[in-house]
C-alpha positions as CSV (number, residue, x, y, z in Angstrom):
1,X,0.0,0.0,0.0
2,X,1.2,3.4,-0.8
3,X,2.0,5.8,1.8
4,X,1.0,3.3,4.7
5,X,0.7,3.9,8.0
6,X,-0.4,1.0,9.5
7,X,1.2,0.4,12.9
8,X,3.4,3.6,13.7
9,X,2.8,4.8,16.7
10,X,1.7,8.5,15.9
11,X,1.2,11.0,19.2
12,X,-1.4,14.0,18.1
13,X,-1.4,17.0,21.0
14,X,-4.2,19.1,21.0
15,X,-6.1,15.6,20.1
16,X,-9.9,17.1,21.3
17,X,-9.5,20.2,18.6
18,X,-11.1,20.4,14.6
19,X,-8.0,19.0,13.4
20,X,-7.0,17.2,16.4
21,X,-9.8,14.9,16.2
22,X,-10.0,14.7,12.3
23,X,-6.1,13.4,12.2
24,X,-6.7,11.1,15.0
25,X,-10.1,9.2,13.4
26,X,-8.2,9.2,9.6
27,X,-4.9,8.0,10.6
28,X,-6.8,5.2,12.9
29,X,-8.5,4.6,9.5
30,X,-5.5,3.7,7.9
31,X,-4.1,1.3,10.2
32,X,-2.0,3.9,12.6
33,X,-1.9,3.3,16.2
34,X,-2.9,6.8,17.5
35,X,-2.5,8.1,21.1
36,X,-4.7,11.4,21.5
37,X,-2.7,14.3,23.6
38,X,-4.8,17.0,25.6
39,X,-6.0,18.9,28.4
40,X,-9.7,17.7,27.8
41,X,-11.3,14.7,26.4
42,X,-14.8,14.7,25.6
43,X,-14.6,10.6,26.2
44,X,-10.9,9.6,27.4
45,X,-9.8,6.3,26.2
46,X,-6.9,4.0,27.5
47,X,-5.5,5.3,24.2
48,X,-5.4,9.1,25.2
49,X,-3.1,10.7,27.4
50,X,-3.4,13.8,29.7
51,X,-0.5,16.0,28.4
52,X,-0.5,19.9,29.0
53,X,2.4,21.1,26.5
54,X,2.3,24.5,29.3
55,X,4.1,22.4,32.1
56,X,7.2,20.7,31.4
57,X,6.2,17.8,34.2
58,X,2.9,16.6,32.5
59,X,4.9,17.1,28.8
60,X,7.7,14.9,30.7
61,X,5.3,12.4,32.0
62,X,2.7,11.6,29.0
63,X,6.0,10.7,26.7
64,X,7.9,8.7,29.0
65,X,4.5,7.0,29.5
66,X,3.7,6.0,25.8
67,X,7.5,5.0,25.4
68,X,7.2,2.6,27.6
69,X,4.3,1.2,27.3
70,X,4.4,1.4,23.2
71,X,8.2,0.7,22.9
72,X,8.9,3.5,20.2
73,X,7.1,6.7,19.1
74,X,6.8,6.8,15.4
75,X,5.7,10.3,14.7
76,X,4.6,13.2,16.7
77,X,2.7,16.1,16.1
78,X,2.6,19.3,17.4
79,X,-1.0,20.7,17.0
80,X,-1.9,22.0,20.3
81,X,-3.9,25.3,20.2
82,X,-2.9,27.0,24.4
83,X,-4.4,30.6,24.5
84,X,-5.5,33.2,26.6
85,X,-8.9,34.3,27.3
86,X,-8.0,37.6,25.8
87,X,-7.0,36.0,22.6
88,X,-7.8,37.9,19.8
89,X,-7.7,41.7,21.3
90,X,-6.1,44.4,18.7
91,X,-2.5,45.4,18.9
92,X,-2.7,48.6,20.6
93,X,-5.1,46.6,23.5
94,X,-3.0,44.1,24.0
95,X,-1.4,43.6,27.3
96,X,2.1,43.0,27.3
97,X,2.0,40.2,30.0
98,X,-1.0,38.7,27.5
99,X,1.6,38.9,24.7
100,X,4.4,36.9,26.8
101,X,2.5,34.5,27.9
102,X,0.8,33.6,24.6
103,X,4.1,32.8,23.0
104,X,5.4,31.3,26.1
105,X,2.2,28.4,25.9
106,X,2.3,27.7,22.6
107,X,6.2,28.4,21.0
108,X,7.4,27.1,23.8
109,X,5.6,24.6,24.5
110,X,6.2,23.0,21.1
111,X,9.1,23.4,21.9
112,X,8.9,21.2,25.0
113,X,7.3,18.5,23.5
114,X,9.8,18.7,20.5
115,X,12.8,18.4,22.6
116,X,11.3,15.8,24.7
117,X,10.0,13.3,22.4
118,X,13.0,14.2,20.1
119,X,15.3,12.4,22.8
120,X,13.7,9.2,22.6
121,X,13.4,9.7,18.5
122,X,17.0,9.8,18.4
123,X,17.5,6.5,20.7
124,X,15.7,4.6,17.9
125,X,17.5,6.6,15.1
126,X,13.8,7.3,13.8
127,X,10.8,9.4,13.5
128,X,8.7,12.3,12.2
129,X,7.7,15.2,14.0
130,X,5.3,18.0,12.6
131,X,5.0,21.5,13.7
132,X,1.0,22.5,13.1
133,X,2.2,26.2,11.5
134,X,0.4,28.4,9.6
135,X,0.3,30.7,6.4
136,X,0.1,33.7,9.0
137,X,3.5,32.6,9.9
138,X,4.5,33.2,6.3
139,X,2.8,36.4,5.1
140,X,1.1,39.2,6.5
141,X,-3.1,38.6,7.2
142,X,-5.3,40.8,4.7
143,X,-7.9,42.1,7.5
144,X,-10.3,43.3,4.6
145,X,-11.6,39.4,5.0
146,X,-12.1,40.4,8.5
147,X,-15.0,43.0,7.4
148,X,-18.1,42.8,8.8
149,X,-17.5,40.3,11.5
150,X,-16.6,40.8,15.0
151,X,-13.6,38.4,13.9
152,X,-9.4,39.8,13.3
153,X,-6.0,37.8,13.2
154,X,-4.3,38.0,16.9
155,X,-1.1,39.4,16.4
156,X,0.7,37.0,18.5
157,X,-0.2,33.9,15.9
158,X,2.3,35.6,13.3
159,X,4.6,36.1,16.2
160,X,4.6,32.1,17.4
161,X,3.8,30.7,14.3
162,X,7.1,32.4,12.3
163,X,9.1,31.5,15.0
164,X,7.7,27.8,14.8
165,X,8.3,27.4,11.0
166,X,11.6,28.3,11.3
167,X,12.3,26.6,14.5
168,X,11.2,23.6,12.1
169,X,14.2,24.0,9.9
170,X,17.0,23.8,13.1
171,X,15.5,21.1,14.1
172,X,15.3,19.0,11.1
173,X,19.2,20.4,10.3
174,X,20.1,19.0,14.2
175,X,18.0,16.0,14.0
176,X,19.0,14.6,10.4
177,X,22.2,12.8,11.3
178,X,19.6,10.7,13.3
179,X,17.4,9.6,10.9
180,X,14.9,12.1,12.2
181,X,12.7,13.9,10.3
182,X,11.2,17.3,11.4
183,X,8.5,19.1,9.4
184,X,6.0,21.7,9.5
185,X,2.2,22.2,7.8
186,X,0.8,25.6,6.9
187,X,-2.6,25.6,6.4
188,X,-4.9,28.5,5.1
189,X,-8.1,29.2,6.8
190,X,-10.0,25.8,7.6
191,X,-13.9,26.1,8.0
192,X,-15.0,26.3,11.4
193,X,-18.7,27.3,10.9
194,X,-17.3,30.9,10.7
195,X,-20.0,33.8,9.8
196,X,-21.0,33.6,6.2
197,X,-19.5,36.7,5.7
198,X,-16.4,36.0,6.7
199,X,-16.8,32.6,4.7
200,X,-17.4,35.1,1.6
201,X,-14.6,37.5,2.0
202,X,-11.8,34.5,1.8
203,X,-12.9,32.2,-0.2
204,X,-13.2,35.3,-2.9
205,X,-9.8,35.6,-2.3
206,X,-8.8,32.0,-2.5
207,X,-7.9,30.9,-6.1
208,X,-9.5,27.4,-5.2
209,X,-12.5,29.2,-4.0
210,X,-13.1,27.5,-0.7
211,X,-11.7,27.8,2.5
212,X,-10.0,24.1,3.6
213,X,-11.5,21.4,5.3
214,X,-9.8,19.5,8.5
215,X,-9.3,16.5,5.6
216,X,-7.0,18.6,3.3
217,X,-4.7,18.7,6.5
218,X,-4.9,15.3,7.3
219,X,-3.8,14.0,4.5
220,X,-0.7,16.1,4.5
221,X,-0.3,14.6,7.7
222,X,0.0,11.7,6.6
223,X,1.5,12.0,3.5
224,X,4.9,13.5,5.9
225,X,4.7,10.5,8.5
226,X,4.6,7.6,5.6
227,X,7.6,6.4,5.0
228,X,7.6,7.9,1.0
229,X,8.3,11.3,2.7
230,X,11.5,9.6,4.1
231,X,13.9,12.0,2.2
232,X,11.5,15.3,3.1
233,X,13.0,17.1,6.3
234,X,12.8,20.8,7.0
235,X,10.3,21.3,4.9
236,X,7.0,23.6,5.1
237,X,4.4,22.1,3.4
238,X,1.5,24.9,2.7
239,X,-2.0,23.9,2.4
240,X,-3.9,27.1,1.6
241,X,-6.1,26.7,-1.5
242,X,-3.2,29.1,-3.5
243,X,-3.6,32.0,-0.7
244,X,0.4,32.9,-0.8
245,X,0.8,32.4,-4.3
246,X,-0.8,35.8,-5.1
């Protein structure tokens, strides 16, 4: 079969999200043996694991956990979503303490998990790990899509999600002598039952005329933990309906 992934032993944080769950059900599809990562869990299984990428002992804990009791982690991916309740709040509102602690959840903290499960990676001489990035971390947001709506791009996305595609290309360019792989995923807006004007201004934009659904992201997902993305490291793979190419 082409681009298996039948029996790896993929970790997905931020499991009880859109995408979270939508990688987690299609990569069980296919054979994968997938452990759910998260703070919440509308129904835990013996599968899922508590794992708060904020605090270094739960991060700590929930890998050394699935190591041992799965022998080897296959893939991970890094798709945790951590925020403040202030999320959101224009530039010039912004607190400063909102701003650090933003970055400080979710760079960081994929950073955490990277370095963490990136230990035991290198033991086995094997894996792929996946940075959930964004097309906000590559180009400025056009806020006339934004029109209308009560909606705006939080300033500190660009911030952590730059920082996250490039942090993707160190670690593939560390990790590489290991047989390690390290890439990240950029997707354009993915629908989210967002307000039909808002729907309207970007898929205008959008060359394919849509905005993406959680299944165009899966699949990339799974295209970069088969084994025929074995010579693709450091790579950012952009899923955004042609949104940067113009």
């Amino acid at each position: 079969m082409m681009f298996s992934v039948k029996d790896k032993i993929v970790v997905i944080t931020g499991s009880n999200g859109l995408l979270g769950k939508a990688m987690c059900a299609a990569l069980k599809d296919e054979g994968a043996i997938v452990i759910g990562a998260d703070v919440r869990f509308d129904e835990k299984t013996e599968e899922d694991y508590f794992l708060d990428v904020t605090q270094e002992e739960t991060v700590k804990t929930a890998i050394e956990q699935i190591a041992k009791k799965y022998g080897r982690i296959d893939a991970w991916v890094n798709n945790a979503y951590p925020r403040t309740a202030d999320w959101g709040n224009k530039v010039e509102d912004i607190a400063f303490e909102s701003w650090r602690k933003n970055v400080d959840m979710h760079m960081n903290g994929y950073f955490l998990c990277s370095q963490v499960v990136l230990g035991y990676m290198k033991q086995h001489e094997a894996g792929s790990l996946i940075n959930m990035a964004s097309i906000y971390g590559m180009v400025g947001p056009d806020f006339g899509v934004y029109e209308g709506t009560a909606m705006t791009m939080p300033a500190a996305y660009a911030a952590i999600k730059g920082g996250l595609i490039n942090l993707t290309r160190y670690l593939a360019a560390y990790y590489g002598p290991f047989n390690i792989r390290v890439n990240a995923i950029s997707p354009g807006g993915i629908f989210d039952n967002q307000p039909q004007t808002f729907v309207d201004n970007y898929t205008r934009k959008v060359p394919l005329r849509r905005m993406g659904k959680p299944a165009d992201i899966t699949n990339a997902v799974h295209y970069l933990i088969a084994d025929e993305s074995s010579y693709i490291t450091g790579h950012n793979l952009v899923v955004d309906g042609g949104w940067t190419a113009i």
